[in-house]
C-alpha positions, 0 to 999 in steps of 0.5 A: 294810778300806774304802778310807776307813778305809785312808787314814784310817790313813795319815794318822794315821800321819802325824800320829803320826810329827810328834808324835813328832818333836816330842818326840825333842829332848829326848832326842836332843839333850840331850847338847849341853846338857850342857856349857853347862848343867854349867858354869853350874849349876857340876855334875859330869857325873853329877850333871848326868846326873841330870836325864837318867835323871829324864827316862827313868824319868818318861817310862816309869816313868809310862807305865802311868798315862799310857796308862790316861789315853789309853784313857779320855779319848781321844788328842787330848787327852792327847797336846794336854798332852804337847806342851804340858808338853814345851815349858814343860820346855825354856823353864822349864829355861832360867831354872833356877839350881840343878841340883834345878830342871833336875831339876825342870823338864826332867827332870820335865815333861820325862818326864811330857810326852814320856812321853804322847805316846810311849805315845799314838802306839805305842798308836795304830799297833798298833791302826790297824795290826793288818796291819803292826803292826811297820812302823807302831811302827817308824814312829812310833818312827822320828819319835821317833828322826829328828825330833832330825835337824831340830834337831841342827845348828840347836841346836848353832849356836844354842848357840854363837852364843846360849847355852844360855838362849835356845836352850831358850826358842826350840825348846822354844817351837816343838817344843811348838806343832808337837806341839799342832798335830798332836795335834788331828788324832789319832782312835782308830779304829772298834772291830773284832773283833779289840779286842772280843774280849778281850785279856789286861789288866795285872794278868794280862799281869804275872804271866806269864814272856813278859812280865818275859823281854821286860822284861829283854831291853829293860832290857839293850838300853836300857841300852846305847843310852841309855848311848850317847845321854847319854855321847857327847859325853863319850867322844867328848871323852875319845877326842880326836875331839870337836874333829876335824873330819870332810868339813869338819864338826865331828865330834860334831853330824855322828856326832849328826845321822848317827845321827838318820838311821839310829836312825830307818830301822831302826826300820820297817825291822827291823818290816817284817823282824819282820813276814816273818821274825818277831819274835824272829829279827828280834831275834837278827839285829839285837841280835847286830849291835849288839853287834859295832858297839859293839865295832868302835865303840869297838877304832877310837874314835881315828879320826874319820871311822871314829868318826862313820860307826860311830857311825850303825851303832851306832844302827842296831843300836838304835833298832829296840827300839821296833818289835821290843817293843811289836810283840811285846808285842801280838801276845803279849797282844792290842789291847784293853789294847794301850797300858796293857800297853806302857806297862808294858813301856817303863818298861824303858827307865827301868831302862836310863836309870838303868845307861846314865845317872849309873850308866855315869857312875860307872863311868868316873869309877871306872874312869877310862876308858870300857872296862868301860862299853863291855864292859858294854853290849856283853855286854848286846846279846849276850846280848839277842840270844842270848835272843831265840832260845833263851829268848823264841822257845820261851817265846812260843811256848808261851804262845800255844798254851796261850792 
């Protein structure tokens, strides 16, 4: 590789990573937004989660088409039309008067516009990265999980001091020019060997076993991050530390603000470790912890302090899902058709927004208390990290010797 083409790819990491903290927000902070938002709409919880599993399952569910569209008409443009279409979902959202419009607006060109932009950027590093693929998803992924860290507090002050309306008006404006900004810069690069020489396309890669393995595995593993993400502030009202204060900060936007960090740093993290130690012992170590922070997390929930720092464990334990799959996936599959393959594997994600959104909802509304939601979600990280190694290992491993 010339040195020309090694910096050149640094700086489209760079770009990537702003874009994709351009993004994040709208997930990562959307749980501040619920009570304003229920209260005004006059919705209950799961009905205002709706919106939430809307925003999951667009921004995956869609992701094979959007990243069709980003192989044929280039990266600049498709992800220019994301962070246009995510800001109009914040600013439209804040003049919505029934909960079908928020569905509408956040939920809908909300997905459609975070979902470009998510697939674009990963489909970009695993080709600008053939030597460090792990590392540069986990980076792209890491703007995705660190960028709400910049907006948490602002957001949450914002609320309190001007209401929901003009704090959707205001942020969605800015995180919308940010992304356009850095989507000029954004180029794919040179063809080498490596992508013309082949690549198993969709329609093949869907009828092998490899592939609906990972797509389980990533479903179980969404589910019990994306419960956590769209739940917190409730549980965290429910268990009677929403209000504490915790090093002379409010609790909830400190757990939120200290999970921005560590859902972002595990993310290049476990993809530097996946690319020495490979991918799936990378998975049983990481998922297998998560699983014993969820169940800390929630045996201490009483305790404030211990609620905000596990929290940030909990995330660590997570995020890096974004590196770990798509870094998999291509390894697996080859660059070629990289970002179209990926975007079938990430409408994973929008099976686990449904279980860990309206469902999740549901079950403790049923229940009326959060255990089964947390043991559900806990014996998914479990037994995600157990198939990793006795089921996804060997099966990977056979296919790449008969391919």
């Amino acid at each position: 590789m010339t040195e020309a083409k090694s910096s050149l790819r640094w700086v489209q990491l760079a770009l990537g990573v702003v874009c994709m903290m351009s993004i994040s927000s709208t997930q990562y902070v959307w749980t501040l937004f619920t009570k304003p938002l229920g209260a005004a709409l006059d919705v209950k919880l799961a009905e205002l989660q709706v919106t939430f599993s809307i925003l999951i399952v667009i921004q995956t569910f869609f992701s094979p088409f959007q990243g069709f569209l980003v192989e044929r008409f280039g990266p600049r443009l498709l992800l220019s039309v994301g962070a246009i279409l995510t800001g109009a979902s914040w600013v439209l959202a804040a003049h919505v008067s029934s909960v079908a419009m928020l569905y509408v607006t956040y939920g809908g060109l909300g997905g459609i516009g975070t979902g470009i932009i998510y697939v674009g950027v990963v489909g970009l590093m695993v080709k600008w990265f053939p030597d460090k693929r792990g590392f540069a998803c986990g980076m792209a992924a890491a703007g995705y999980g660190m960028g709400a860290l910049v907006t948490t507090f602002p957001i949450s002050d914002s609320l309190a001091a001007n209401g929901y309306q003009q704090t959707l008006q205001m942020f969605g404006l800015g995180l919308g020019i940010i992304g356009l900004l850095a989507a000029q810069g954004v180029k794919r690069p040179a063809p080498t060997a490596e992508t013309a020489k082949g690549g198993l396309p969709p329609a093949a890669m869907l009828k092998t076993p490899v592939f609906w393995l990972l797509f389980l595995m990533m479903a179980m593993m969404s589910t019990s991050g994306l419960m956590v993400i769209s739940q917190m502030a409730s549980f965290a009202k429910d268990f009677g530390v929403a209000s504490a204060t915790v090093f002379g900060t409010a609790a909830l936007p400190l757990a939120l603000t200290i999970d921005r960090v560590t859902n972002g740093l595990t993310r290049p993290f476990f993809g530097w470790v996946s690319d020495r130690l490979g991918r799936e012992n990378t998975m049983a170590l990481a998922f297998g912890g998560e699983a014993l922070a969820m169940a800390l997390w929630f045996t201490t929930r009483d305790n404030a302090a211990l609620f905000v720092l596990l929290s940030g464990v909990v995330f660590f334990g997570w995020g890096e899902i974004f590196s770990l799959f798509p870094s998999t996936l291509t390894d697996t599959f080859g660059e070629k058709h990289g970002t179209t393959n990926y975007g079938f594997l990430y409408m994973a994600q929008g099976v686990g927004s449904i279980f860990g959104g309206p469902l999740a909802a549901l079950l403790h509304e049923a229940a009326g208390n959060w255990t089964p939601v947390f043991a559900l979600v806990i014996a998914c990280d479990l037994l995600t990290s157990i198939l990793a190694y006795v089921a996804l290992k060997p099966l990977r491993r056979r296919y790449l010797a008969a391919a």
